[in-house]
C-alpha positions in Angstrom: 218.5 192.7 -22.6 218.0 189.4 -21.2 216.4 188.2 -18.0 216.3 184.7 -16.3 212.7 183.5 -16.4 211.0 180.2 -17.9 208.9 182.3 -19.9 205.8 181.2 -22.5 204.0 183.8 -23.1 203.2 187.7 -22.8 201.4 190.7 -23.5 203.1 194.6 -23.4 200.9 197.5 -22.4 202.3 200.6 -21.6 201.2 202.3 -18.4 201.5 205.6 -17.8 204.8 207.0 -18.7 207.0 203.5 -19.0 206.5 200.4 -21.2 205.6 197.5 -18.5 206.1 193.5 -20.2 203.1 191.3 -18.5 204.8 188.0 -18.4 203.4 184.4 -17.8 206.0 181.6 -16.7 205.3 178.1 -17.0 207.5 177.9 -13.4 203.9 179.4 -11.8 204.9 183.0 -11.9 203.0 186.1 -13.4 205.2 189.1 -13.2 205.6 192.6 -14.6 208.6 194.1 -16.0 209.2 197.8 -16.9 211.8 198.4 -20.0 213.2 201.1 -20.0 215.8 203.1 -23.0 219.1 205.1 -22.8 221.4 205.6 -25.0 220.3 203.0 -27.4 220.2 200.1 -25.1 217.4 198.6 -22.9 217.0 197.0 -19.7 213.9 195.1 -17.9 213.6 195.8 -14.4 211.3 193.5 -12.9 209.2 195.4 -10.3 205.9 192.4 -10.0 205.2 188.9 -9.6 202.3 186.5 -8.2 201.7 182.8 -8.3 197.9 183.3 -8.1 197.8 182.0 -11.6 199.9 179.3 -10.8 201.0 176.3 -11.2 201.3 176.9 -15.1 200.4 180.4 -16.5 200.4 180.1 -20.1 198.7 182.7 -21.6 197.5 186.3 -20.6 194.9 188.2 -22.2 194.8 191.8 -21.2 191.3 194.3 -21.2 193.5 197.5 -21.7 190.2 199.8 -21.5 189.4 198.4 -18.3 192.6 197.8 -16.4 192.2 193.8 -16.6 194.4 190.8 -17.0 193.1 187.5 -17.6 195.3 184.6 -17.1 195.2 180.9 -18.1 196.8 178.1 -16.1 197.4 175.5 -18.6 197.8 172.9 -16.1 200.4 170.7 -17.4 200.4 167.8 -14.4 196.6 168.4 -13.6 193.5 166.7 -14.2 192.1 170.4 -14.9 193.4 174.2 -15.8 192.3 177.2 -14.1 191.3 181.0 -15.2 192.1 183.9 -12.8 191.7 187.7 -13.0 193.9 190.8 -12.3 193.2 194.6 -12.4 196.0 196.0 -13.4 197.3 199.1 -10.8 199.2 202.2 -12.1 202.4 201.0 -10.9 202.1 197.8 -12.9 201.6 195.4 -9.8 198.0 193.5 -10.1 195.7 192.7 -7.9 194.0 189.4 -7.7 190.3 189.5 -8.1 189.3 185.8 -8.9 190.4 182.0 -10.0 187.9 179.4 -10.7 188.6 175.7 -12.7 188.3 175.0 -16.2 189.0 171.6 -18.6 192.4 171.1 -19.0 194.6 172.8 -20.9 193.8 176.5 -21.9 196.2 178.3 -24.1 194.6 181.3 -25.5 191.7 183.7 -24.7 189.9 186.5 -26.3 187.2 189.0 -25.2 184.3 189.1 -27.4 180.3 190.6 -27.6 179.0 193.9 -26.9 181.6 196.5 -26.0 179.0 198.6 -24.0 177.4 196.1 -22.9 177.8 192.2 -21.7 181.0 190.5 -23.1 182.5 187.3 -22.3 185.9 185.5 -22.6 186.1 182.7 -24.9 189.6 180.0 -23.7 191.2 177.3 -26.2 191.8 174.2 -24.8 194.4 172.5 -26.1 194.4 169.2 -23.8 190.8 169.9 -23.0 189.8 169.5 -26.9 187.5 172.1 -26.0 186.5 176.0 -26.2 184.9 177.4 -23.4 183.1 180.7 -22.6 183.1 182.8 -19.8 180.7 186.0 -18.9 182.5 189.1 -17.7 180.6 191.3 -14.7 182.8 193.6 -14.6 185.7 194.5 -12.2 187.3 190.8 -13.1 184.7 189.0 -11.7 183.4 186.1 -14.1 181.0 183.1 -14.8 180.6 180.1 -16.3 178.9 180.1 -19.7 179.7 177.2 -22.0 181.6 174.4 -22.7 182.2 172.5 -26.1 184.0 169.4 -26.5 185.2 168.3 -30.1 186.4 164.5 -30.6 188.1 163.2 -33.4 186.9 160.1 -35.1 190.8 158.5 -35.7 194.2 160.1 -35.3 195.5 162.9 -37.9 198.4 162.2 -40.1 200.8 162.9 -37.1 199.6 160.4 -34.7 202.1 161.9 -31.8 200.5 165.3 -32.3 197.4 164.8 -33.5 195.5 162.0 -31.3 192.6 164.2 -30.4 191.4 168.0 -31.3 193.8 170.2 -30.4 192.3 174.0 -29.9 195.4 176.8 -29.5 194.0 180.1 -30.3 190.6 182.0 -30.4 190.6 184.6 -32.8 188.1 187.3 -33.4 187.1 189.0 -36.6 187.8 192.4 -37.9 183.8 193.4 -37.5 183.7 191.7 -34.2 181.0 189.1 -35.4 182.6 185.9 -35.3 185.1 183.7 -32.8 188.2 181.9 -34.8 190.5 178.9 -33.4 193.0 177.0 -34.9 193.0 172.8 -34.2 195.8 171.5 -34.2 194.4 168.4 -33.7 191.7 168.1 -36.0 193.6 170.3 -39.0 190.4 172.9 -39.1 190.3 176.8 -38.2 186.5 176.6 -36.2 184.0 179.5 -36.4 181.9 180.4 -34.3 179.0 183.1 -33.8 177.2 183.8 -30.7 173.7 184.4 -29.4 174.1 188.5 -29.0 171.5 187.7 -25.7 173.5 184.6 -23.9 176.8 184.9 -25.9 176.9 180.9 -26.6 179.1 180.0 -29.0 177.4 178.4 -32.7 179.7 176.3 -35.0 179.7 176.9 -38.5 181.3 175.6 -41.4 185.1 175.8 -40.4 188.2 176.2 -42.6 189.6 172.6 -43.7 193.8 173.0 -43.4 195.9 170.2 -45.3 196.2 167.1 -43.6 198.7 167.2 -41.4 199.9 170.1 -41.0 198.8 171.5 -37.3 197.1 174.9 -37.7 198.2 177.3 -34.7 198.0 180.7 -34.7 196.7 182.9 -37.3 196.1 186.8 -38.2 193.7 189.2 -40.0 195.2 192.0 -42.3 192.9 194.6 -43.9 195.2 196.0 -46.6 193.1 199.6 -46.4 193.1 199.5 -42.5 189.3 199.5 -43.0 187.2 196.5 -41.4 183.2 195.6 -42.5 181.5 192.8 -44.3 182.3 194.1 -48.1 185.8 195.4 -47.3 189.3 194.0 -48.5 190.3 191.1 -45.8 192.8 188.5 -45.3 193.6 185.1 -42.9 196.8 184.5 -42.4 197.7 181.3 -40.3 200.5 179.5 -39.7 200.6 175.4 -39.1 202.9 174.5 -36.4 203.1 170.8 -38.1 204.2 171.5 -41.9 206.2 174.6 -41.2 203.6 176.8 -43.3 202.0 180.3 -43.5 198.9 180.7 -45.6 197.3 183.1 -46.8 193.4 183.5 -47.2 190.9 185.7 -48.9 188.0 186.3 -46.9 184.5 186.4 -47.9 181.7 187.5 -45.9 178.9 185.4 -46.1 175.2 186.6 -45.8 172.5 187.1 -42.7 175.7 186.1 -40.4 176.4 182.6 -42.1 180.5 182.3 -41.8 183.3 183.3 -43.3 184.2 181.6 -47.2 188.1 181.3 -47.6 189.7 181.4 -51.1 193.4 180.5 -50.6 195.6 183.1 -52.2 199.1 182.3 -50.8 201.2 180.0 -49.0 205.1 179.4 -48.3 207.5 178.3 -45.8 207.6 180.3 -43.1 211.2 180.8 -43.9 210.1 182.1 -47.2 212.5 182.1 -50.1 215.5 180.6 -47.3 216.0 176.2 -46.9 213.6 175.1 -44.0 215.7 173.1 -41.6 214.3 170.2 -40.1 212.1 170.1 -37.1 211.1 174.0 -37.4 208.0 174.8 -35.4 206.8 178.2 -35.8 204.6 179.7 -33.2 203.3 183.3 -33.0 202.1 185.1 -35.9 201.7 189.0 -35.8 200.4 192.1 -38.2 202.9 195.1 -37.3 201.6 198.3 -36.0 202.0 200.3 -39.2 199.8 197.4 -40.9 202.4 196.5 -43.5 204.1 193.7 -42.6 203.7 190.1 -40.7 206.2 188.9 -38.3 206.7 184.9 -37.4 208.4 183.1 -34.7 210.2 180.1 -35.6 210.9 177.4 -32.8 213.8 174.6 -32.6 215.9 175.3 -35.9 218.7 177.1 -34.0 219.7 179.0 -37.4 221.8 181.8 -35.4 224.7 181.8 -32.8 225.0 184.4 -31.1 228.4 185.4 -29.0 228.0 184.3 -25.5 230.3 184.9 -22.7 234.2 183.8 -22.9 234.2 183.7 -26.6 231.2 180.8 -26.6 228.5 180.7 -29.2 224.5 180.8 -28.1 222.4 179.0 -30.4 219.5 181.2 -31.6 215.9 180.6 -33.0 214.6 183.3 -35.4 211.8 185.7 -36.5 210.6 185.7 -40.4 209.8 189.0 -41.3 207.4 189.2 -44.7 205.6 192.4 -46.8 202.1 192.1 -46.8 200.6 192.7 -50.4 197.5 194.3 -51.5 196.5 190.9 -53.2 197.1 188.5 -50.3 200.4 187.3 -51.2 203.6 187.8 -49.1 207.2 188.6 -49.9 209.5 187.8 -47.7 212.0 190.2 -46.3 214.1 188.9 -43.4 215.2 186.3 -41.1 216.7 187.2 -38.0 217.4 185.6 -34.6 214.9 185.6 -31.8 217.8 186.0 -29.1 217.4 182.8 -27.8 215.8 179.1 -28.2 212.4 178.5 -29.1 210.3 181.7 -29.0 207.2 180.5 -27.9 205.5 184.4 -28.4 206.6 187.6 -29.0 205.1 191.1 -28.8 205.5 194.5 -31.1 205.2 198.0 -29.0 202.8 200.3 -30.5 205.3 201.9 -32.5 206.3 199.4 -34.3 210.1 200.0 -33.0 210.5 197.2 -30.0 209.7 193.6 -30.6 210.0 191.5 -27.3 210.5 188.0 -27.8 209.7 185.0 -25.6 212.1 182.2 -25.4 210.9 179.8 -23.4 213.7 177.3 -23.7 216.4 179.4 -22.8 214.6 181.3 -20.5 215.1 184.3 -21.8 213.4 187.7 -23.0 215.1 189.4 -25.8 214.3 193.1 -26.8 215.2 193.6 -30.0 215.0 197.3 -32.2 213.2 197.2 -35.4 213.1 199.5 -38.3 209.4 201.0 -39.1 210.1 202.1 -42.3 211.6 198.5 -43.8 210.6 196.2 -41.4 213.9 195.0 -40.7 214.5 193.9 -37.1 218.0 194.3 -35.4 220.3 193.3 -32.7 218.7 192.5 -29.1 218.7 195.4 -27.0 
């Protein structure tokens, strides 16, 4: 199913009885969507939308426990960006609880600190060349925390792309002790801890990417689905710049020091298939069932799909790849994203939906996926 929205970027909860999309559109809209099934085909219904997260909702970050949905304006004509705050209601509409200004350009937030206790929201910046950190008071109400600004001391090997940091992720660990984000920028993965009383941020020693090649989103994968210090754990991250997924083992270092990376893997992220020029993949995903990683790949139009009066609709794609007990990956598939330039995408619990962002043409594609080989299928 496809509906007419410029859409960037989303999350997909399930409330209730029905499966409701959250979607952000860089046109200034927030809405909801409920998909629905019958007979093998789906539909979107859209049943919400706001602009109180406008004018350029990027990202949303949702507190499922809670009933929350955090929204970043990235702020593409403005001096700054903004953050704003939703509960979410049982019919899927929101409610607006608060919007306050940040540096420019957030992209990506996470929720970290004490589950029981205080916790905070930590934003990239991708304009801003900054990560900043927010304190949660519950009910979506916020406040001001930190700010950290990273400069660069002369442009990266892509000048166009890398005149300044770049932040466009923040990540957090499988034990919940440290804060990850990919630069862009700067070609580094920063980590961070935090002060477990104040929640302020501490840089450590980051991960040094290639020159060059744009780190942008990344995963974690414990191959035994267990997560602590001394288990079995992975980094996967994919650089926007050379068209790359790599593949990390992590080590745990003492008395909360970092994280050590040994790289173990890295490929195309159109595996063992030609990489056509230009390719910019995006979103990088573990699937449900913790077996197999999932890839967006942007601006490489390797599909056409049939389009109305016999016309042909120039498609994106999703790399599909087996995750391996020793870090490596193998790849399994490559298959269109139903549309151009999938800046997200998101897997339904079950492993058996994969909804698929394309911001360029304005799309959302639902498309069915097998659990048991990981091969996804024909858009819904």
């Amino acid at each position: 199913m496809k509906a007419t929205t410029a859409f960037t970027v989303m999350a997909m909860t399930v409330a209730a009885s029905a499966t409701n999309l959250f979607v952000s559109d860089y046109n200034g809209y927030v809405n909801t969507y409920s998909l629905t099934a019958r007979e093998g085909n789906y539909s979107l219904t859209s049943i919400f939308n706001t602009t109180e997260c406008a004018p350029n909702p990027s990202w949303l970050t949702i507190d499922t426990n809670r009933g929350l949905l955090f929204c970043m304006n990235e702020g593409l004509n403005t001096v700054n960006g903004s953050l704003s705050s939703f509960t979410i209601n049982g019919d899927g509409s929101l409610t607006h609880v608060e919007n306050t200004t940040t540096p420019s350009g957030p992209v990506h937030g996470v929720i970290y600190g004490n589950a029981a206790g205080q916790r905070a929201i930590a934003l990239a910046h991708y304009t801003g060349s900054a990560v900043t950190s927010w304190l949660l008071q519950g009910g979506g109400r916020f406040a001001e925390n930190q700010e950290l600004f990273f400069t660069l001391p002369q442009p990266g090997q892509n000048p166009s792309r890398q005149d300044a940091p770049h932040e466009h992720e923040t990540i957090l660990d499988p034990t919940g002790q440290y804060i990850l984000v990919p630069d862009l920028g700067a070609d580094l993965v920063r980590v961070f801890s935090w002060n477990q009383t104040t929640l302020q941020l501490k840089g450590l020693a980051p991960l040094q990417a290639p020159p060059g090649s744009g780190p942008r989103h990344a995963a974690f994968w414990n191959p035994y689905g267990t997560s602590c210090e001394n288990c079995t754990t992975y980094f996967y991250l994919v650089s926007e710049l050379a068209s790359t997924v790599t593949g990390y083992a992590v080590r745990y270092l003492p008395n909360g020091g970092g994280l050590n990376f040994t790289q173990v893997f890295v490929s195309s992220t159109y595996g063992i298939l030609n990489k056509p020029q230009g390719n910019a993949p995006a979103e990088i995903a573990v699937t449900p069932d913790n077996r197999f990683l999932v890839i967006s790949n942007r601006n490489n139009t390797s599909f056409g799909l049939p389009g109305p009066n016999g016309t042909v609709i120039p498609s994106d794609s999703l790399s599909t790849f087996r995750l391996v007990d020793d870090g490596t990956l193998v790849f399994v598939q490559l298959w269109a994203s139903g549309g151009s330039y999938p800046r997200q995408f998101s897997i339904d619990r079950t492993g058996s939906l994969v909804a698929v962002g394309n911001q360029y043409s304005q799309n959302i594609a639902i498309l069915a996926r097998d659990v048991a080989t990981g091969l996804i299928g024909e858009p819904g």
